[in-house]
C-alpha positions in Angstrom: 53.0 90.8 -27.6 52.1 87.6 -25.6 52.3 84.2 -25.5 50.2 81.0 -23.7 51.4 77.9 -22.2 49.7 75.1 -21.3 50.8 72.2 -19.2 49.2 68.5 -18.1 48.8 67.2 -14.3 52.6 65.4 -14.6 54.4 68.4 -15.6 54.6 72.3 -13.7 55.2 75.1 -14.9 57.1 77.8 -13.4 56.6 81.2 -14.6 59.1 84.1 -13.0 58.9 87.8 -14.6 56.8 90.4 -15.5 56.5 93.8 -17.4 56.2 95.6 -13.9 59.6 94.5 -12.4 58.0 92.2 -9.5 60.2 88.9 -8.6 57.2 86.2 -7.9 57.2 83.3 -9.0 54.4 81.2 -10.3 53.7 77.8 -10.3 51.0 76.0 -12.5 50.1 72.3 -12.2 48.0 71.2 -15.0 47.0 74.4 -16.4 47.6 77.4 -18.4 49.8 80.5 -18.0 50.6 84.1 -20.0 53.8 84.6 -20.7 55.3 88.1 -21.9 58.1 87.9 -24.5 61.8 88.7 -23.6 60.0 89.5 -20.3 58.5 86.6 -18.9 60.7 83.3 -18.1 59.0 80.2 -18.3 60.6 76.4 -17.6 59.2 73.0 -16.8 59.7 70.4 -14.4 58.6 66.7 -14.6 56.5 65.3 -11.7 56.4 62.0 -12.8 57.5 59.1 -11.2 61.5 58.2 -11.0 62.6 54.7 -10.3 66.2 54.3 -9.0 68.6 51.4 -8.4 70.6 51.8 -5.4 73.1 49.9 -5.1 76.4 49.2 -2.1 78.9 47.0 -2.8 81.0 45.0 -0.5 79.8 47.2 2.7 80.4 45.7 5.9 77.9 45.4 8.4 78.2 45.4 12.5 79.8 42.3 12.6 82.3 42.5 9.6 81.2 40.8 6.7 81.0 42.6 3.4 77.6 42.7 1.9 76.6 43.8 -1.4 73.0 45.1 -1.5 70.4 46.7 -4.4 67.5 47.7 -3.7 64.1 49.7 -5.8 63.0 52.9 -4.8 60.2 55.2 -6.1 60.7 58.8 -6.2 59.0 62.3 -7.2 58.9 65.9 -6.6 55.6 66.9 -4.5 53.3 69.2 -6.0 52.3 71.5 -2.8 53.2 74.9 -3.8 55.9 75.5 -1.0 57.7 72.2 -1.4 57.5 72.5 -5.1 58.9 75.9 -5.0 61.9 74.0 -3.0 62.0 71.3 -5.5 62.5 74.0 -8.5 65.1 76.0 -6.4 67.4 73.2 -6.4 66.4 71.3 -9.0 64.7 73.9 -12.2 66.9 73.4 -15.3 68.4 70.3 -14.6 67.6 67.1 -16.5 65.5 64.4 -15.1 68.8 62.1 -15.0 70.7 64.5 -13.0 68.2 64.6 -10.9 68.3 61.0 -10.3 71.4 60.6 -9.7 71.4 63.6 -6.5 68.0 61.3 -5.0 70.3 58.3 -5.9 73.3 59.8 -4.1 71.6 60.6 -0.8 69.7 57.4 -1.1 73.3 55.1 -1.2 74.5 57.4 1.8 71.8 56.4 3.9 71.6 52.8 3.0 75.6 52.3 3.8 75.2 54.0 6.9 71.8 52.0 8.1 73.8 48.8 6.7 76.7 49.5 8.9 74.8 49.0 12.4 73.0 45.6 11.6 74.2 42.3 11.4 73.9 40.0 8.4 70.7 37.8 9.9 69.0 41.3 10.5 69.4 42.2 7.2 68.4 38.7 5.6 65.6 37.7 7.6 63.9 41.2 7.6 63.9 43.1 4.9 61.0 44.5 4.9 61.9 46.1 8.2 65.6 47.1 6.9 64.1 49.2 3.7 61.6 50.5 5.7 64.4 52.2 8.2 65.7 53.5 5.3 62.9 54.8 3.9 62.3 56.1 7.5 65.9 58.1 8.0 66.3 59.1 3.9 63.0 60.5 3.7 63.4 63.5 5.8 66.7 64.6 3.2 65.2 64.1 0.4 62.2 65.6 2.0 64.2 68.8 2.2 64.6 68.7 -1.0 60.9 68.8 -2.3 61.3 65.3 -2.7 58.6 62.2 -1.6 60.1 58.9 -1.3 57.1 56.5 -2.5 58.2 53.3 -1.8 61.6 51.7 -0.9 62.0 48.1 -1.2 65.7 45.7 -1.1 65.7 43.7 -3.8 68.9 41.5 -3.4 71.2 41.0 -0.4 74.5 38.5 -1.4 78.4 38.2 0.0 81.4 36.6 -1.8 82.7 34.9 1.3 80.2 32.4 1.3 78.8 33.7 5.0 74.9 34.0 3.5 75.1 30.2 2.3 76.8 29.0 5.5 74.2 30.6 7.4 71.4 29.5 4.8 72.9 25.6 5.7 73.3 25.7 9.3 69.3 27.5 8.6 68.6 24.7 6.4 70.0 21.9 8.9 68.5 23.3 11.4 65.0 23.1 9.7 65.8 19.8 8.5 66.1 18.7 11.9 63.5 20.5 13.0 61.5 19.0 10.4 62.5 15.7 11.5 62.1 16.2 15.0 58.3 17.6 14.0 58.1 15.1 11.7 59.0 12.1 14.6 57.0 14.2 16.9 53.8 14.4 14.2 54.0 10.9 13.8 54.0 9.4 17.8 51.6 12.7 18.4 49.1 10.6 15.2 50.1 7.6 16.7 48.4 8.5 20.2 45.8 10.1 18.4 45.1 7.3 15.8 45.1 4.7 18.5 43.1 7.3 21.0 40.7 8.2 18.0 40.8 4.0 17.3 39.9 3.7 20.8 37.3 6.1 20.5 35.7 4.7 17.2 35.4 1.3 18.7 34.0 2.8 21.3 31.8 4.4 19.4 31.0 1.4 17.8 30.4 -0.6 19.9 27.4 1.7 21.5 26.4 2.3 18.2 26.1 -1.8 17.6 24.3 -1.8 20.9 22.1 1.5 20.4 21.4 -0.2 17.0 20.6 -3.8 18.3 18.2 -1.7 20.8 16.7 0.2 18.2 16.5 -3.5 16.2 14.5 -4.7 19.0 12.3 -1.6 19.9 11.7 -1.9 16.2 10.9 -5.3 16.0 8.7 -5.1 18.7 6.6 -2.1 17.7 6.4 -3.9 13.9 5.2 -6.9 15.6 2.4 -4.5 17.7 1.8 -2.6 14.6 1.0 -5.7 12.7 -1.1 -7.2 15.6 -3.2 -3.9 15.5 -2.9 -3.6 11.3 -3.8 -7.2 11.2 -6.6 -6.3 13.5 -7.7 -3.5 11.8 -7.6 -5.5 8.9 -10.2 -8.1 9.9 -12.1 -5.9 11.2 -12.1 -4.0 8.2 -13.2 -7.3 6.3 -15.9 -8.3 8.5 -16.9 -5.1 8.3 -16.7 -5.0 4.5 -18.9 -8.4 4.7 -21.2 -7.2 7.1 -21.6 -4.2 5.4 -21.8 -6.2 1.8 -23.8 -8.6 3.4 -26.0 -5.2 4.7 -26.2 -3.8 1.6 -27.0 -7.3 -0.4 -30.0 -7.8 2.0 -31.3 -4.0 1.0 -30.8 -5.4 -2.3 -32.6 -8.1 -2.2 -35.5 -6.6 0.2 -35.6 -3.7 -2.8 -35.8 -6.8 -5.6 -38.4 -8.8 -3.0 -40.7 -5.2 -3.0 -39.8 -5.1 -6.7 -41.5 -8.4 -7.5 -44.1 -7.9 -5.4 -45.0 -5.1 -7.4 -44.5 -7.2 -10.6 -47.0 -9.7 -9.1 -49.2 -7.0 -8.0 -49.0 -6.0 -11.0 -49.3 -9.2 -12.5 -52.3 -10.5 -10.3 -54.2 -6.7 -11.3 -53.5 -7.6 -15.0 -54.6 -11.5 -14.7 -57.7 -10.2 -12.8 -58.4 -7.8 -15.8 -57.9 -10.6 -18.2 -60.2 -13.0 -15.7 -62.5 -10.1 -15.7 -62.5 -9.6 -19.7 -62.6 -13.2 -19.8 -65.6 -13.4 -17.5 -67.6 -11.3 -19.9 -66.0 -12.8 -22.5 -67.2 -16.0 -21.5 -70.4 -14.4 -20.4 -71.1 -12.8 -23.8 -69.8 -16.3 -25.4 -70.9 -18.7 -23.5 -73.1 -17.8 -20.8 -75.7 -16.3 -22.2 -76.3 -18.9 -25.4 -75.7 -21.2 -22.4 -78.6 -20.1 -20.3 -80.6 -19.5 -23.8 -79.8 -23.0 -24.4 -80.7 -24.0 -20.7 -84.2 -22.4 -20.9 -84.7 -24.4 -23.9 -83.2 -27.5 -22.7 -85.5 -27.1 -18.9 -88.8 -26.5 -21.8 -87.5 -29.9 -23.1 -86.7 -31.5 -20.1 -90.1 -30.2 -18.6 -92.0 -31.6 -21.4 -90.2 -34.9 -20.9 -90.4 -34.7 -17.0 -93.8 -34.9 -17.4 -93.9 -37.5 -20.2 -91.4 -39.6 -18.0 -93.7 -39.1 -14.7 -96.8 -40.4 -16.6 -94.7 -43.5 -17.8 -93.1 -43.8 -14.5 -96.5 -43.7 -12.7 -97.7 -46.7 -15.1 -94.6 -48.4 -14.2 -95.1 -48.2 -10.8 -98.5 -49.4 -10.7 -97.0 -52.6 -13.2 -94.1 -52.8 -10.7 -96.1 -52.9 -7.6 -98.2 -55.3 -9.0 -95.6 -57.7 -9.6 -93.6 -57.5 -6.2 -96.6 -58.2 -4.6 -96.2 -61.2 -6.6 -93.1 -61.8 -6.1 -93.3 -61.0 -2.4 -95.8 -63.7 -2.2 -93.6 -65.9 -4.5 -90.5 -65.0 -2.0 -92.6 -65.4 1.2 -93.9 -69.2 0.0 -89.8 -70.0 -0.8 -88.8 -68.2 2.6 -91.4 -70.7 4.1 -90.1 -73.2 2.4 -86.3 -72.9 3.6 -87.4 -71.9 6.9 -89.2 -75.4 6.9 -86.0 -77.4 5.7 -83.8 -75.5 7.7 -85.8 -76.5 10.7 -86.0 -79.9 9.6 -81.8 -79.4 9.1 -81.5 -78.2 12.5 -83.3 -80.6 14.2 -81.4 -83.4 11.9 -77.7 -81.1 13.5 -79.7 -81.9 17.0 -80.1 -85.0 17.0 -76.6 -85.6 15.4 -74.8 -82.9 17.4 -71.2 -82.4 16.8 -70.9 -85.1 14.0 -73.3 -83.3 11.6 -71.5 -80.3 11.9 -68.3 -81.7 11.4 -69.5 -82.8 8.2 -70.9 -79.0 7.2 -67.8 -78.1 8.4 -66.0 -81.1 6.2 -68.5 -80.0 3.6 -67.2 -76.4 3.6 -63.8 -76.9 3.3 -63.1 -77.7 -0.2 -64.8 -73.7 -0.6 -62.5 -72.4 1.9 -59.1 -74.1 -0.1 -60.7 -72.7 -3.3 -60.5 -69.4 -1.9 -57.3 -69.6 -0.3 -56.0 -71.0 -3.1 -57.3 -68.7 -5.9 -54.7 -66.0 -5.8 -52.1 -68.8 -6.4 -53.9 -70.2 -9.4 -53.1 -66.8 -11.1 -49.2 -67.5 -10.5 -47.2 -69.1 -13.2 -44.3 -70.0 -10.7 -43.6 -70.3 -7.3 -39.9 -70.3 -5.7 -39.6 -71.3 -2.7 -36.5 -70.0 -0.8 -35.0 -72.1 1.8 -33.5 -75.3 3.6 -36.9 -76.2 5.2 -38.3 -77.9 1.4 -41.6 -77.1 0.2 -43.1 -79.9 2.4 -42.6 -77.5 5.6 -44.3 -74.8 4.1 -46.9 -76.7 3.0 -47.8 -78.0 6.3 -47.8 -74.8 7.7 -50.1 -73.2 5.3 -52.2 -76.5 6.6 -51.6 -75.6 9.9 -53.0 -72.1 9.5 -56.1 -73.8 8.5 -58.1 -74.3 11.6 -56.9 -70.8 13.0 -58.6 -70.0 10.0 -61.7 -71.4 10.4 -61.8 -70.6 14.2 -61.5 -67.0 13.4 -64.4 -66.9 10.8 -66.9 -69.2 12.0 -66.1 -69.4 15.7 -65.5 -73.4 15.5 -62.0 -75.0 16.3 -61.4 -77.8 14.8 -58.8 -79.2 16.8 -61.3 -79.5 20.1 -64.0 -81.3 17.5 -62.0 -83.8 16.2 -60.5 -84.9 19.1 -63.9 -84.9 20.3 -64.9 -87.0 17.5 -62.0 -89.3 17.9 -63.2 -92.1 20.2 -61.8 -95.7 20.8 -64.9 -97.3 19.5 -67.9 -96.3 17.8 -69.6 -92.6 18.6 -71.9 -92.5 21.5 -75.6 -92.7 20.8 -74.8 -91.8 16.9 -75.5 -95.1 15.8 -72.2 -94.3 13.3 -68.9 -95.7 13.5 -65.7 -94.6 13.3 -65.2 -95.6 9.4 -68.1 -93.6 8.6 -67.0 -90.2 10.5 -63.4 -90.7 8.6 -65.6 -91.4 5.4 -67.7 -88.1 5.9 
């Protein structure tokens, strides 16, 4: 009759036994196994992890004082088939705690021995490097006995004789002054550097106000040459615009010009239609009942023309008949005056300058009358003036003989002071009183 056993990866299990008599042992790690009864001997071991707490008290290190150190370790038995053979040779059928306390055992051995040979600032500064020495010189007897130290750390290092605390405040004065001496340092080292970084800043600054006062100036000076040429560009731009307008207004107006021309063209062809439907208008109106009443009017007027020549012809016979009467009549009164005006000029000859002093006396009451006939129209006359109206008078007097000069060739100024003697005219037989009286 037989059994099974099964097991998980943190246990093994150790079968030893058989039916046949044989003395091997077998060792199953997460698994299953046949086991005979009353033949077959089967027992399990834990590979789990085992956390101990070792722990010395009052051990005294290389210079004397007592220490008390605990520490953490992690611990298991390997699973390789050789070393777990080793590990259930020493430790198969023992509990877990006993177990324990054997790895805890060799564990304190090693830790007061390690302890023994370093001094108290080894083992307080480092500890790191103190667990791992014990780690390093345990491992190889526990190793022995199938078991793997996985870590080994100190936890707590302390003395009752007050050496840790001495030492932690001579350490602590000793960073205090430190501190203060890095501190003092720190602060002339950011003095420098503040007034060297200061220094540097202003420096900075200053080329940066000078870099910038240049850049204000280049600046300035290229705005002012970009407006000069903007400015240019933008009158040129606007005389160009006018021109252009100005261009473009003329097409305009050259395309309205050639537009009204062909309005007018078209205006003058329509007028000359209408003058040509009024011609024939007219000609179908008026013309032709004109020239019908023409032709009738010239049969009239022919009829009359000869009517009117007849008559005429009588009249010209009556007329000529009476202008040779009156040309007889006209040539007996041209006789006549031709007669008395010899008779006249004979009388002038033998008279001379004296009878025509008196035509010319006679003909000047005519020449006032016309002189004076435009003013006889005017209602009133104004005269304008300091000189009185008895200046202008005798200077429209004055202008007398001029006037008679200039029309019948005579001056009276030369004949009266030609007809002005002392005594009585010279073989006139007439005296002075009668010239004046003429």
């Amino acid at each position: 009759m037989g059994n099974i056993h099964t097991v998980g990866p943190n246990e093994a299990l150790i079968v030893s036994g058989s039916c046949f008599g044989s003395t091997q042992k077998r060792t199953i790690v997460g698994g299953w196994a046949w086991a005979w009864w009353l033949v077959t001997d089967v027992q399990r071991i834990s590979l789990e992890v085992m956390t101990l707490n070792p722990m010395c008290e009052y051990v005294e290190t290389a210079q004397g004082v007592p220490l008390t150190v605990t520490g953490v370790a992690q611990c298991k038995i390997m699973n390789e088939d050789e070393l777990l053979t080793t590990a259930c040779e020493q430790f198969l059928g023992k509990s877990v705690k006993e177990i324990k306390m054997t790895i805890l055992q060799t564990l304190e051995g090693h830790l007061r021995a390690i302890l023994g040979t370093l001094t108290v600032e080894e083992v307080y500064k480092d500890r790191d490097q103190f667990a791992g020495l014990v780690r390093e010189v345990a491992a190889p007897d526990v190793g022995r006995m199938g078991i793997e130290i996985l870590s080994f750390t100190i936890k707590d290092v302390y003395d009752d004789v007050q050496y840790l605390a001495s030492l932690g405040k001579a350490q602590t004065a000793a960073v205090k002054r430190d501190a203060d001496i890095g501190v003092a340092q720190a602060n002339r080292d950011a003095g420098i550097q503040e007034a060297e970084c200061e220094k540097t800043a202003m420096d900075v600054k200053y080329a940066m106000d000078t870099k910038i006062e240049d850049n204000a100036r280049m600046y300035k000076l290229q705005k002012a040459q970009f407006d000069q040429e903007v400015n240019t560009a933008k009158a040129e731009s606007a005389l160009a615009y006018e021109l252009q307008a100005a261009k473009i207004k003329q097409k305009i107006r050259n395309e309205e010009i050639q537009i009204e021309v062909v309005e007018r063209r078209k205006q003058i062809e329509v007028e000359q239609q209408e003058i040509l439907r009024r011609e024939e208008e007219l000609i179908a109106t008026v013309r032709l009942p004109a020239e019908a009443e023409a032709y009738r009017l010239q049969t009239i007027a022919e009829g009359k023309r000869t009517q009117t020549v007849e008559a005429a012809k009588a009249d010209g016979e009556r007329i000529k008949v009476l202008g040779l009467a009156e040309a007889h009549a006209i040539g007996d009164v041209g006789k006549a005056d031709a007669e008395r005006m010899l008779a006249k000029a004979k009388v002038y000859k033998q008279y001379g300058d004296a009878a025509i002093m008196a035509l010319v006396l006679e003909a000047l009451p005519k020449i006032a009358a016309e002189v004076s006939a435009p003013l006889a129209k005017t209602d009133e006359i104004v005269m304008v003036g300091d000189t009185g109206a008895t200046g202008d008078i005798a200077r429209l007097a004055g202008a007398i003989p001029p006037a008679v000069r200039t029309l019948t060739g005579l001056d009276l100024t030369h004949v009266l002071k030609r007809l002005n003697p002392p005594e009585d005219l010279p073989s006139s037989g007439l005296k002075k009183k009668e010239v004046t009286a003429c």
